[in-house]
gemmi code that builds the backbone of each chain (N, CA, C; Angstrom):
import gemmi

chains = {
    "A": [
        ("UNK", (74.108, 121.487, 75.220), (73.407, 121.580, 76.513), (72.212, 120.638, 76.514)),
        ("UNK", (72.180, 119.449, 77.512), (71.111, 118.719, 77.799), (69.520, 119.703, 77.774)),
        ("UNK", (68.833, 119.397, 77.363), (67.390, 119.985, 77.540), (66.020, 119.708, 76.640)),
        ("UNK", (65.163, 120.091, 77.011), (63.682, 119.857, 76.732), (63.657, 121.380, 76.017)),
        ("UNK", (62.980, 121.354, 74.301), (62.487, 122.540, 74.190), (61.059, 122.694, 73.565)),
        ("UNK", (60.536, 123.117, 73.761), (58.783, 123.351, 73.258), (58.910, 124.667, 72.092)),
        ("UNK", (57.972, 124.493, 71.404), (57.801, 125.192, 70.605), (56.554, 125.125, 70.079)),
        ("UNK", (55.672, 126.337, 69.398), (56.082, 127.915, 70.215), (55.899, 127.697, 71.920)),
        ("UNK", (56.357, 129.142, 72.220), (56.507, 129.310, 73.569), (54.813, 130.134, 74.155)),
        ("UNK", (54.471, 130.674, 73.353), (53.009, 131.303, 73.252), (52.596, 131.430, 71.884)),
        ("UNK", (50.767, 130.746, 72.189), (50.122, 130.592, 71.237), (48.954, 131.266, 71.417)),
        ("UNK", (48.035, 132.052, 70.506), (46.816, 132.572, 70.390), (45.943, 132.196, 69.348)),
        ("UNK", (44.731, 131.032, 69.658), (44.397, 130.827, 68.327), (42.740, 131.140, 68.637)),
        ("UNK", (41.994, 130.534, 67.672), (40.919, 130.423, 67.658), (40.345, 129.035, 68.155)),
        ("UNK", (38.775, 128.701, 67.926), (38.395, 127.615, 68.290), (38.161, 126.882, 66.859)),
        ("UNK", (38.697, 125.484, 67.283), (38.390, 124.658, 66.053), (39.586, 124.622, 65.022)),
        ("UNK", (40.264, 125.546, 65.250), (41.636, 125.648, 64.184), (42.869, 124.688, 64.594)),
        ("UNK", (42.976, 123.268, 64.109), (44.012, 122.583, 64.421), (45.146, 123.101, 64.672)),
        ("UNK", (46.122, 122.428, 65.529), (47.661, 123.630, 65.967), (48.303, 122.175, 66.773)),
        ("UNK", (49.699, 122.687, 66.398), (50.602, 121.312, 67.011), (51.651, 121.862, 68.193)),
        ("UNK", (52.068, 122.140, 69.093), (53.381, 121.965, 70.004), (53.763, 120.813, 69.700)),
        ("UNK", (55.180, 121.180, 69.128), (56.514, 120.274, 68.982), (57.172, 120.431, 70.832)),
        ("UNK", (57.728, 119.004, 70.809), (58.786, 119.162, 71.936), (59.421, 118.137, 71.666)),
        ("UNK", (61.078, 118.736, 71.366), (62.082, 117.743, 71.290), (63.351, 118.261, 72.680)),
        ("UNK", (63.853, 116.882, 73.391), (64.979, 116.221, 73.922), (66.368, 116.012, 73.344)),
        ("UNK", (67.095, 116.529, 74.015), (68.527, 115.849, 73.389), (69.195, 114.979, 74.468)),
        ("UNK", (68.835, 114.144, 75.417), (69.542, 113.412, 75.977), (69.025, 111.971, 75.939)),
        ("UNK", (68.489, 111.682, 74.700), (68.425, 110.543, 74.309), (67.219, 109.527, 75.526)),
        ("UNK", (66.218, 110.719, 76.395), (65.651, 109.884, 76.816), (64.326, 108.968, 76.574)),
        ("UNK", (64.199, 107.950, 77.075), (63.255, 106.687, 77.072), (61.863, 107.543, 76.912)),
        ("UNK", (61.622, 108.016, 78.519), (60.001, 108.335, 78.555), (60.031, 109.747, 78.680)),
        ("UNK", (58.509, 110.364, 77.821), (58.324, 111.140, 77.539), (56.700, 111.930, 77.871)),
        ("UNK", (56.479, 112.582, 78.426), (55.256, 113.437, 78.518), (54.473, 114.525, 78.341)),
        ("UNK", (53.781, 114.658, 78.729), (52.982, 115.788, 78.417), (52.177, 116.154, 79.908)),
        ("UNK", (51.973, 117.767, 80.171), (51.294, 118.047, 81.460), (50.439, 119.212, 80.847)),
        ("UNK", (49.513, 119.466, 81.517), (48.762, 121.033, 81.516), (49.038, 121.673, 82.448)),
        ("UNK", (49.171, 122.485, 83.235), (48.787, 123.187, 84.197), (48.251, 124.139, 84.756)),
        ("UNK", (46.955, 124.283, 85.282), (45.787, 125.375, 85.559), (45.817, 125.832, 86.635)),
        ("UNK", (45.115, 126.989, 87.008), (45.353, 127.217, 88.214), (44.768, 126.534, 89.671)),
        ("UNK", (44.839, 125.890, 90.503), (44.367, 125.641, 91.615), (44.363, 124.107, 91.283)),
        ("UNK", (44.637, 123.584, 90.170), (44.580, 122.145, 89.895), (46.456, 121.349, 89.667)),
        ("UNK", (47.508, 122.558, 90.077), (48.765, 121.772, 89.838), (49.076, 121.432, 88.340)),
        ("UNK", (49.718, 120.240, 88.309), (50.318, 119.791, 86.935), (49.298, 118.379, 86.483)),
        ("UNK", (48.726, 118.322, 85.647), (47.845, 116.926, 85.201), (48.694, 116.171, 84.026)),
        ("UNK", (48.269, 115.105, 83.996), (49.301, 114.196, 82.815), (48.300, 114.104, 81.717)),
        ("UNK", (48.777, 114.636, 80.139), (47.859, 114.474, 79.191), (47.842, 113.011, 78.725)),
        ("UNK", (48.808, 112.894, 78.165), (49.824, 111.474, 77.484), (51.108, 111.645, 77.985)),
        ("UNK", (51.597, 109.845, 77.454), (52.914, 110.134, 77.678), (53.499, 108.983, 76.975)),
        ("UNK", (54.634, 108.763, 76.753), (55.187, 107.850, 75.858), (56.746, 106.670, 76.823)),
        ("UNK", (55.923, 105.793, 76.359), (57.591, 105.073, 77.279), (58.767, 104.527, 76.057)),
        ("UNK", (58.456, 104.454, 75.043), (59.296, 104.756, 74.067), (58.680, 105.175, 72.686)),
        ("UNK", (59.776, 104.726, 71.405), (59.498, 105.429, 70.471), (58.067, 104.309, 69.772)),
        ("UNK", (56.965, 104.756, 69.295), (55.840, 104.068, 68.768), (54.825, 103.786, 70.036)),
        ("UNK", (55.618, 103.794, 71.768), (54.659, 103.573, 72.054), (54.444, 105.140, 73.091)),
        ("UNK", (52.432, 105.113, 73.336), (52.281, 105.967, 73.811), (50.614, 105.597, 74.335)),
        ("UNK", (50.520, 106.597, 75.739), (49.586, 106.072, 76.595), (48.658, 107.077, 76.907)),
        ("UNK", (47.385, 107.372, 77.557), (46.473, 108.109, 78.013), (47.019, 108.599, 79.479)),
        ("UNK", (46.878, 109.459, 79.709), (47.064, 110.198, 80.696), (45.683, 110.481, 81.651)),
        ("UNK", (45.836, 111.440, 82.737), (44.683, 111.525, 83.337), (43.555, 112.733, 82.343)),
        ("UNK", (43.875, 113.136, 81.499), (42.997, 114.235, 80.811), (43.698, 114.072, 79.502)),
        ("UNK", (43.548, 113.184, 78.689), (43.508, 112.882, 77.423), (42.452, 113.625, 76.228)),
        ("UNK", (41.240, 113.934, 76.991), (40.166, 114.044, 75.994), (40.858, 115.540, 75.324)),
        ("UNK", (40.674, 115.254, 74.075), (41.089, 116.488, 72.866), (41.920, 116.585, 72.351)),
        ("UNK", (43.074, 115.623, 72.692), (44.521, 115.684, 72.310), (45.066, 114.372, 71.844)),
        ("UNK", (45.783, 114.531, 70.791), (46.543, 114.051, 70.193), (48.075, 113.394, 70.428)),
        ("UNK", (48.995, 112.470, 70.191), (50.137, 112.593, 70.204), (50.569, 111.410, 69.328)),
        ("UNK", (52.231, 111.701, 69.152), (52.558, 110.650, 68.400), (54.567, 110.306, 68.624)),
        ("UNK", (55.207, 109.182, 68.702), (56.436, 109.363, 68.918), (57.013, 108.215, 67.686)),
        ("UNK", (56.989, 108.895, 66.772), (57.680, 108.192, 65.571), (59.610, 108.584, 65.795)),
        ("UNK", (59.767, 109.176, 66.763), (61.183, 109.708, 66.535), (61.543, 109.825, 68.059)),
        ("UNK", (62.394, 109.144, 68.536), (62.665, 108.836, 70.047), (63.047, 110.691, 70.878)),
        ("UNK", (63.177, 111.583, 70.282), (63.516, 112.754, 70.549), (62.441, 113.947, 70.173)),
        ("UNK", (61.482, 113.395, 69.433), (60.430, 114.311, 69.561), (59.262, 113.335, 69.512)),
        ("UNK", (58.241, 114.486, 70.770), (56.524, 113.779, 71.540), (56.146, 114.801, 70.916)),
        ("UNK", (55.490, 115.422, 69.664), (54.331, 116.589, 69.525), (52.801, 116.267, 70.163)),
        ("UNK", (52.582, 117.613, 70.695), (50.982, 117.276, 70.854), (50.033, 117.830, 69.862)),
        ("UNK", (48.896, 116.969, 69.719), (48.015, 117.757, 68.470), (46.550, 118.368, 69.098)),
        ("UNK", (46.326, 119.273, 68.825), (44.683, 119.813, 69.322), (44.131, 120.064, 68.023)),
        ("UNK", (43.803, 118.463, 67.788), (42.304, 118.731, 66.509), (41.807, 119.547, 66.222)),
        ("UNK", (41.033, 119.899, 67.250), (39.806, 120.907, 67.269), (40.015, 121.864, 68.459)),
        ("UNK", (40.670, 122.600, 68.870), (41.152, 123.172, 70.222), (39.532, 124.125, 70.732)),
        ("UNK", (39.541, 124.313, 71.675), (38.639, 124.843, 72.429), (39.172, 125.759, 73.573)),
        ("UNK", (37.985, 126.539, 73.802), (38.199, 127.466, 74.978), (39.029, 126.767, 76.464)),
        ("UNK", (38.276, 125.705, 76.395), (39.044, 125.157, 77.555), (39.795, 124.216, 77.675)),
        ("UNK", (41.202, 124.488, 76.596), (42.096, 123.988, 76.199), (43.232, 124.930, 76.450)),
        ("UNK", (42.790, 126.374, 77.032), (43.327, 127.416, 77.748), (44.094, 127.118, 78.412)),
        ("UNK", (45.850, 126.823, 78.456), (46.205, 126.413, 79.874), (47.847, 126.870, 79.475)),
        ("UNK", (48.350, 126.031, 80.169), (50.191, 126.337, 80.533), (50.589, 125.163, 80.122)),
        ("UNK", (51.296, 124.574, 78.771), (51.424, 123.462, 78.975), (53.067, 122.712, 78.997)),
        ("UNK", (53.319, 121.485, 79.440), (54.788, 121.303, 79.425), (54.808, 120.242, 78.976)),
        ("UNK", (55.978, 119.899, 78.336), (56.731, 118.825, 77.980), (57.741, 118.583, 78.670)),
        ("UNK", (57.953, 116.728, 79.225), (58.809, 116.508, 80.112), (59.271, 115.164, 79.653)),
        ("UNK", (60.693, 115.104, 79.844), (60.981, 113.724, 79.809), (62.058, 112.857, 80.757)),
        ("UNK", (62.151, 111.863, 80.630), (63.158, 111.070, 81.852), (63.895, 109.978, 81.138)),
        ("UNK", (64.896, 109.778, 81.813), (65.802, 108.578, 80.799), (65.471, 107.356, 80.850)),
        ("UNK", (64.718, 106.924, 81.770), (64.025, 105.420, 81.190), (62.433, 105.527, 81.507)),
        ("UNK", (61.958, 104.362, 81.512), (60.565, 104.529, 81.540), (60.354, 103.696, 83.174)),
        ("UNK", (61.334, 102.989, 83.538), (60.892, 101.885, 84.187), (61.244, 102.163, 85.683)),
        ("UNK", (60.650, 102.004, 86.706), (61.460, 102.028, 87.875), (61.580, 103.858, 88.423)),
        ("UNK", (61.835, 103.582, 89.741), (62.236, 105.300, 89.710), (63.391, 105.605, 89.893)),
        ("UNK", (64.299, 105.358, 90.810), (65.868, 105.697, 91.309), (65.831, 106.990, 91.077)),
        ("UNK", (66.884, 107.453, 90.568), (66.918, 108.772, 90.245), (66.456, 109.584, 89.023)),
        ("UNK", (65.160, 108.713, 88.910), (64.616, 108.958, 87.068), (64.040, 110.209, 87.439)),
        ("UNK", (64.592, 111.599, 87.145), (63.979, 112.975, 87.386), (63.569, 112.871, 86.210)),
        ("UNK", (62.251, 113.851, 86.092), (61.863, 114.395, 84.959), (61.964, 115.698, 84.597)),
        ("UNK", (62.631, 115.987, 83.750), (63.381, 117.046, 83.153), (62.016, 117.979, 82.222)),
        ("UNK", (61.860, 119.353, 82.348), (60.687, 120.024, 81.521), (61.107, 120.756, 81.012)),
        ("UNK", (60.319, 120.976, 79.564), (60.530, 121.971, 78.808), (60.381, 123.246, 79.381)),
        ("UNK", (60.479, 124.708, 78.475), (59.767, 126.008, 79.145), (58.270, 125.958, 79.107)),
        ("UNK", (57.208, 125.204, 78.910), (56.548, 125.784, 78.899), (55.918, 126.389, 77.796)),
        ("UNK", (54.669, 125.790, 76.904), (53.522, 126.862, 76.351), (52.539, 127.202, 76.648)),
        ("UNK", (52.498, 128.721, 76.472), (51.397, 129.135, 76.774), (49.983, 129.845, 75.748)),
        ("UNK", (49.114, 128.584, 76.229), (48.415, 128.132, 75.225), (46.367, 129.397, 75.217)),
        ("UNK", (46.079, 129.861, 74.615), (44.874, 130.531, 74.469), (44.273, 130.556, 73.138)),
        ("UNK", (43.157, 129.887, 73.598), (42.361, 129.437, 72.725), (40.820, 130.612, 72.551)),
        ("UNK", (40.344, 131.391, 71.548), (39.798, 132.000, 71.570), (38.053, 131.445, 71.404)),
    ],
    "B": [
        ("UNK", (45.260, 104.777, 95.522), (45.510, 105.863, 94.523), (46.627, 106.674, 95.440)),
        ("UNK", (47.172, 107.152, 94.236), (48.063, 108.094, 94.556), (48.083, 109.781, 94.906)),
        ("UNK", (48.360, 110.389, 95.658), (47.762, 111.623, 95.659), (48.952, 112.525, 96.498)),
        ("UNK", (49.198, 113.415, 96.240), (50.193, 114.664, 96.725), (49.295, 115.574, 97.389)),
        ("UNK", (49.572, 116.248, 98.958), (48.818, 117.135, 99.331), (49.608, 118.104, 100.024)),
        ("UNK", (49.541, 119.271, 99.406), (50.270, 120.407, 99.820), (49.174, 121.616, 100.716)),
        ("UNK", (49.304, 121.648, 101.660), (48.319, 122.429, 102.469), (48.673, 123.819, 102.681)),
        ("UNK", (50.031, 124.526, 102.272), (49.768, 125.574, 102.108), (49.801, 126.310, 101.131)),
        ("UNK", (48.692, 127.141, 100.645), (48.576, 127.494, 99.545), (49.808, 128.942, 99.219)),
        ("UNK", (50.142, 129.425, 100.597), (51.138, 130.420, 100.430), (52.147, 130.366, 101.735)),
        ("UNK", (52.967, 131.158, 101.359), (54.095, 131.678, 102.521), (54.872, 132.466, 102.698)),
        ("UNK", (55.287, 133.655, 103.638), (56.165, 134.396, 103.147), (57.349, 134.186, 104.517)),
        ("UNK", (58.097, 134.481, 104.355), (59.808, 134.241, 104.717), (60.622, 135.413, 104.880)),
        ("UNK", (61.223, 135.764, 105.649), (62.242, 136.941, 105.357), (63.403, 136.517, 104.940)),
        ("UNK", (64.582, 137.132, 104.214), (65.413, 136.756, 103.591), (66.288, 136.161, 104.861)),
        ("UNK", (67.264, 135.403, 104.026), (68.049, 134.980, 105.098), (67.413, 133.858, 106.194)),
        ("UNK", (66.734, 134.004, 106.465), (65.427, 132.576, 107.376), (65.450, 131.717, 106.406)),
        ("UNK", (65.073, 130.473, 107.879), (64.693, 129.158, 106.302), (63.385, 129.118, 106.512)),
        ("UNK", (62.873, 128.478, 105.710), (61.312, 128.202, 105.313), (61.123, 126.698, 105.035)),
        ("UNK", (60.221, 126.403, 105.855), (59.654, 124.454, 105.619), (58.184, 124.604, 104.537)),
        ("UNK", (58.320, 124.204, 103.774), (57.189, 123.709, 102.917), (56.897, 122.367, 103.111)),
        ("UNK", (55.676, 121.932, 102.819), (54.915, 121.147, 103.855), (54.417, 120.259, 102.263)),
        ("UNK", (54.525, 119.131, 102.728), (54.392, 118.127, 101.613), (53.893, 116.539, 102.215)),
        ("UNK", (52.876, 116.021, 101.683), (52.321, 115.248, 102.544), (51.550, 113.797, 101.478)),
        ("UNK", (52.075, 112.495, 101.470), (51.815, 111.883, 100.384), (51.097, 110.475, 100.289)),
        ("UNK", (50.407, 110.009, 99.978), (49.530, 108.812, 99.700), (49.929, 107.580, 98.682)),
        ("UNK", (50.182, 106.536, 98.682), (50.626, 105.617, 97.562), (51.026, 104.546, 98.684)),
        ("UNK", (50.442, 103.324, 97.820), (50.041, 101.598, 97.580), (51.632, 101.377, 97.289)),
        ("UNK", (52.427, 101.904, 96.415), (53.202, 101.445, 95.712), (54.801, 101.200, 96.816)),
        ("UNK", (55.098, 99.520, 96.958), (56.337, 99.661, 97.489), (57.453, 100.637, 97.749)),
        ("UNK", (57.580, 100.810, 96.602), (58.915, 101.950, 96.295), (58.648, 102.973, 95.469)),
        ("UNK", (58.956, 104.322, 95.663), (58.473, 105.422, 94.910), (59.715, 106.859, 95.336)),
        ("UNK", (59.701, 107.445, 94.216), (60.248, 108.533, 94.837), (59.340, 109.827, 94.839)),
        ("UNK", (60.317, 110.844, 95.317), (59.578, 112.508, 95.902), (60.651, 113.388, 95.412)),
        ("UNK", (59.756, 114.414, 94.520), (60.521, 115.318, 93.911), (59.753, 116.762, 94.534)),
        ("UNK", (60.601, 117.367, 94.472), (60.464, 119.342, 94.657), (61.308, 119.988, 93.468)),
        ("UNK", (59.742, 120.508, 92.630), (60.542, 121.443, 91.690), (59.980, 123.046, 91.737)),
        ("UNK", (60.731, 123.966, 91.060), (60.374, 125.053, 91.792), (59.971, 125.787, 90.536)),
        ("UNK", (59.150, 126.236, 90.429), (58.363, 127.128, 89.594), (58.310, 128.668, 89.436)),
        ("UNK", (59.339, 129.468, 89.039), (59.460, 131.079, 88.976), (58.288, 131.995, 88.541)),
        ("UNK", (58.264, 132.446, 88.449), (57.181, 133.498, 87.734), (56.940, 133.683, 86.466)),
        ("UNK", (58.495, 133.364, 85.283), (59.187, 133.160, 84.103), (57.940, 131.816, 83.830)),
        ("UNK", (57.426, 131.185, 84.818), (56.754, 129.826, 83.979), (57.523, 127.973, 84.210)),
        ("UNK", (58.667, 128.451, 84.146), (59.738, 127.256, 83.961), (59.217, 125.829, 85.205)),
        ("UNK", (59.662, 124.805, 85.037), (59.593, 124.232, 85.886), (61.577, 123.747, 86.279)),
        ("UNK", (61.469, 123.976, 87.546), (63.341, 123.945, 87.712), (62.924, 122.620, 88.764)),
        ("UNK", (63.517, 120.961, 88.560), (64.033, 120.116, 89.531), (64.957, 120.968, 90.694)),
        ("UNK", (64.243, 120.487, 91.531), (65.045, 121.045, 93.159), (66.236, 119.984, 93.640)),
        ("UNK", (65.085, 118.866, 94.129), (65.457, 117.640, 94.880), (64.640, 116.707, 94.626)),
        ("UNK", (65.604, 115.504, 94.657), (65.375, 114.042, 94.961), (65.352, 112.977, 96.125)),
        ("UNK", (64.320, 112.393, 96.422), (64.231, 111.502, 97.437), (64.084, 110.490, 97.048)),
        ("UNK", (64.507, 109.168, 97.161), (64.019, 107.777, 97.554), (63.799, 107.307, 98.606)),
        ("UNK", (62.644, 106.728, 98.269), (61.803, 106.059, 99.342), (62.610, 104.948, 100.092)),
        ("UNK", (63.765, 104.014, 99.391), (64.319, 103.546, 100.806), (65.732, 104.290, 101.270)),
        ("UNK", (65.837, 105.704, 100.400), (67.128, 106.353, 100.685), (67.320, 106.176, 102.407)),
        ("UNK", (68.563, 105.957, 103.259), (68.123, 105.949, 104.638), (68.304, 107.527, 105.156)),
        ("UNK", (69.235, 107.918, 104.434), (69.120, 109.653, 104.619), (68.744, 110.339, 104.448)),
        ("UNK", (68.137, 111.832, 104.976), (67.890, 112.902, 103.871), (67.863, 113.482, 102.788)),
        ("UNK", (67.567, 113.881, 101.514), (68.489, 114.210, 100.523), (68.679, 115.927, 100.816)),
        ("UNK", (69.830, 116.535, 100.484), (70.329, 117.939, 100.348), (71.094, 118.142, 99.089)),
        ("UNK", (70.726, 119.440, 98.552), (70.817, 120.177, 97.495), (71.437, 121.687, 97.705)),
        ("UNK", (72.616, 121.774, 98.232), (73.082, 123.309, 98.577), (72.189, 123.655, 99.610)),
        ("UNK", (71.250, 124.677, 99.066), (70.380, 125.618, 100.653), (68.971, 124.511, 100.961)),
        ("UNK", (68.649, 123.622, 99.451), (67.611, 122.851, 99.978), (67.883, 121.703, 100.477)),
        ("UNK", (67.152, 121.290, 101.644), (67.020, 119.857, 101.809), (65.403, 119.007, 102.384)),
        ("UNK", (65.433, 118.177, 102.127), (64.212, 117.377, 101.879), (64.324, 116.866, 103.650)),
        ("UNK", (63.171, 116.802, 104.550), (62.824, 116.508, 105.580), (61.588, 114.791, 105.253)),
        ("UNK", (62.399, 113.564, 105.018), (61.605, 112.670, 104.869), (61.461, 112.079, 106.314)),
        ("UNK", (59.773, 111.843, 106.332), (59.293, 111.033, 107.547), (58.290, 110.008, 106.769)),
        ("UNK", (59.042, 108.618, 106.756), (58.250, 108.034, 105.741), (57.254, 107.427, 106.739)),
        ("UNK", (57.382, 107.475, 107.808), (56.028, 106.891, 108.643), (54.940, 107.491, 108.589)),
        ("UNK", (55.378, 108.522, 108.361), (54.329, 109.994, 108.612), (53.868, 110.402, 107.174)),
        ("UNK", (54.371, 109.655, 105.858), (54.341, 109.821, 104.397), (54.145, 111.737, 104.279)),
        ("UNK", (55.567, 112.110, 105.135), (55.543, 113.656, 104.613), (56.880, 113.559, 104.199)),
        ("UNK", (57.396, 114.611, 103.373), (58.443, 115.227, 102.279), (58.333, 116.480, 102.211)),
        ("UNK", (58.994, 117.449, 103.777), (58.804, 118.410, 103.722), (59.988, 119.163, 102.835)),
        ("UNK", (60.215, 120.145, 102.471), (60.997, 121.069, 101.710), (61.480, 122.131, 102.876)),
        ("UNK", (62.892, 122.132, 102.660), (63.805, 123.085, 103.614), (64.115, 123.639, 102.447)),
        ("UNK", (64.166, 125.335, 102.776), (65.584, 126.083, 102.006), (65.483, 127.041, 103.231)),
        ("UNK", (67.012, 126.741, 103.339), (68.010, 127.613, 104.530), (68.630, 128.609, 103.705)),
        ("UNK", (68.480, 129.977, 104.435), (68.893, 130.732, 104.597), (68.637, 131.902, 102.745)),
        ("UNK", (67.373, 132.005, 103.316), (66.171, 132.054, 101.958), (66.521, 133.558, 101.249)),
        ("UNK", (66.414, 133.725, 99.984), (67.038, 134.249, 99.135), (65.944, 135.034, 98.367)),
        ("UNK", (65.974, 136.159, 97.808), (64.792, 136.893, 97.172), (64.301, 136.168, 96.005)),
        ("UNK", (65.354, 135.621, 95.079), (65.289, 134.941, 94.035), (64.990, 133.545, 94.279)),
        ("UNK", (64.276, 133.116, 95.474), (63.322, 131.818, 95.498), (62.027, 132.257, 96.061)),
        ("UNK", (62.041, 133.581, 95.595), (59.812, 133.603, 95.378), (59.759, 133.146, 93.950)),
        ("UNK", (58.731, 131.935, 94.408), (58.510, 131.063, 93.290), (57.049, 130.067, 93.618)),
        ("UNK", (56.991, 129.289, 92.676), (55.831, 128.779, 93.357), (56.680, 127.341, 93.246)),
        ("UNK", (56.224, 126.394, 94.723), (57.103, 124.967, 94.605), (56.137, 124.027, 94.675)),
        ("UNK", (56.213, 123.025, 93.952), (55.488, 121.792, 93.768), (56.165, 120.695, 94.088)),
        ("UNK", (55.671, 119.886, 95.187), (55.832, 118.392, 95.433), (55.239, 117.868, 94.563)),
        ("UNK", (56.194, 116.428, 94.205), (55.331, 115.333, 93.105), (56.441, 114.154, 93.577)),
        ("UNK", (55.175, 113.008, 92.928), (55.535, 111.535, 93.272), (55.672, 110.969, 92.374)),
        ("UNK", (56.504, 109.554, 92.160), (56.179, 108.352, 91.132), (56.250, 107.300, 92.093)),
        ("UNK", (55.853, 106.416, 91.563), (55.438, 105.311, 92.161), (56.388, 104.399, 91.496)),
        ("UNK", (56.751, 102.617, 91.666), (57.485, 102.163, 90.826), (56.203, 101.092, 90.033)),
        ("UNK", (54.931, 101.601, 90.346), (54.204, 101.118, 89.320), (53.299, 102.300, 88.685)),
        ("UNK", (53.549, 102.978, 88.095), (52.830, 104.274, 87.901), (53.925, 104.925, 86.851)),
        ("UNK", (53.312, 105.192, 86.089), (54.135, 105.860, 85.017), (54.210, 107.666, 84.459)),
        ("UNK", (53.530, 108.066, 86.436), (53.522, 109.177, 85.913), (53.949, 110.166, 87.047)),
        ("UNK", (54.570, 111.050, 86.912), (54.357, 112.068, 88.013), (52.744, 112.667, 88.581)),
        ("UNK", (52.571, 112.792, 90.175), (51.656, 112.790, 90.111), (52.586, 114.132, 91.588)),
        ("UNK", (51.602, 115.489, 91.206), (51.567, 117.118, 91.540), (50.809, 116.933, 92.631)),
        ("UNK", (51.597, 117.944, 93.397), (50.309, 119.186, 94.512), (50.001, 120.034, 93.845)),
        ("UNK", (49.804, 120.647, 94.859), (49.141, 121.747, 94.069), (49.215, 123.158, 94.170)),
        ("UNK", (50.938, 123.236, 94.723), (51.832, 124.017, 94.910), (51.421, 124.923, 96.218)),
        ("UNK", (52.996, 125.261, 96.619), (53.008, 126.530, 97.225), (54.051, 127.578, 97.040)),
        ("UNK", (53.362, 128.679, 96.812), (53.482, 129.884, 96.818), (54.550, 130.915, 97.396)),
        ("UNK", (55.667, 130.584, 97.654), (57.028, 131.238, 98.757), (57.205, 132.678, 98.103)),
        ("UNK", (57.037, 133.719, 99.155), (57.659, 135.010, 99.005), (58.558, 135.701, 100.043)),
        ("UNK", (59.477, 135.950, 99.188), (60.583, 135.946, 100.610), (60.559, 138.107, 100.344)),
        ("UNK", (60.561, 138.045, 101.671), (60.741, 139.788, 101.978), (61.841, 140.549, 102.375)),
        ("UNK", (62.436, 141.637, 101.855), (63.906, 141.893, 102.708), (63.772, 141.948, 104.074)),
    ],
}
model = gemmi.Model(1)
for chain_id, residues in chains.items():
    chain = gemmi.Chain(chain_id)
    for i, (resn, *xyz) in enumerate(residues, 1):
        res = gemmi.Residue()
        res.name, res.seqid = resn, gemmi.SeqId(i, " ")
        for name, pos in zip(("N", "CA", "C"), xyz):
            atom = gemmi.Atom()
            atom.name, atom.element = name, gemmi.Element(name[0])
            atom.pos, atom.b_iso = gemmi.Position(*pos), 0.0
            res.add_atom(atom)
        chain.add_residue(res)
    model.add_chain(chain)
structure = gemmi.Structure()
structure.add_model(model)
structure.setup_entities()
């Protein structure tokens, strides 16, 4: 089955305690992202990757990490996580990077992230 | 700049009625498309529909279909003949063909009533 999966699905940590969401793809696609989503603010772009090695800033980058050594998995890293690092977050990806046509972006379930 | 504006923050529907969600969009960029994905309560994000910007038709998806007025840069959201199991929350979003990102409203809210 084609899909996006995140892992874990809910997290409870503390502040300052490094922690990674994995998200791997199996349909072999190009570009790859990352979103938060809060309430009253929609979906924001953290990073995102248009292929494997490369990867870009998003609109709310500050605190986070990423890396795409492996065309099927984008992990995100929270160094130092903080209270307001509190959010819903997703992993999404699309089969190329370039152009739109019918480039949907496909999302993971979803972590849900609390930072103490 | 690019920007998605969804003006209603809620809606409710009786079953069986259709419901227009209201989607309204900004962008420089020649060519771009318009997506509706629908958001359950579960968290998930579910793709609805697809539009292109020089599609000359509508796009339809079973009960949904997309109302494009590109003069008017709106991408309203139809679902006919509305179902209990689409209270959800739905989000319009854009790409641009110079923009490398999806860019969100900031959803609305559908509750459908028997």
């Amino acid at each position: 089955e084609a899909q996006v999966t995140q892992n874990p699905r809910y997290l409870i940590t503390v502040t300052g305690k490094k922690l990674t969401v994995t998200c791997s793809q199996n349909m072999n696609h190009e570009y790859m992202s990352w979103y938060r989503q809060d309430p009253g603010l929609g979906l924001r772009q953290i990073y995102y990757s248009m292929n494997v090695e490369v990867t870009d800033k998003g609109d709310v980058p500050e605190g986070y990490k990423v890396s795409r050594k492996e065309k099927r998995n984008f992990p995100l890293i929270l160094e130092s996580p903080s209270p307001n690092q509190t959010s819903l977050y997703f992993c999404a990806s699309s089969l190329s990077s370039a152009g739109v046509g019918t480039d949907t972006q496909y999302f993971g379930p979803g972590t849900r992230l609390t930072v103490l | 700049a690019q920007k998605i504006t969804q003006t209603q923050p809620g809606m409710f529907v009786q079953e069986k009625e259709a419901v227009t969600l209201d989607c309204t969009y900004d962008t420089s960029d020649p060519s771009y498309g318009l997506f509706w994905y629908k958001q359950p309560s579960s968290g998930e994000m579910i793709f609805l529909i697809y539009q292109g910007s020089y599609d000359q038709q509508n796009a339809t998806e079973g009960r949904y279909s997309l109302n494009f007025q590109k003069a008017r840069k709106s991408a309203n959201l139809v679902i006919s003949a509305s179902q209990l199991g689409d209270s959800a929350m739905y989000f319009c979003a854009m790409r641009g063909i110079n923009t490398d990102k999806l860019i969100f409203g900031t959803g609305t809210r559908l509750q459908v009533f028997p």
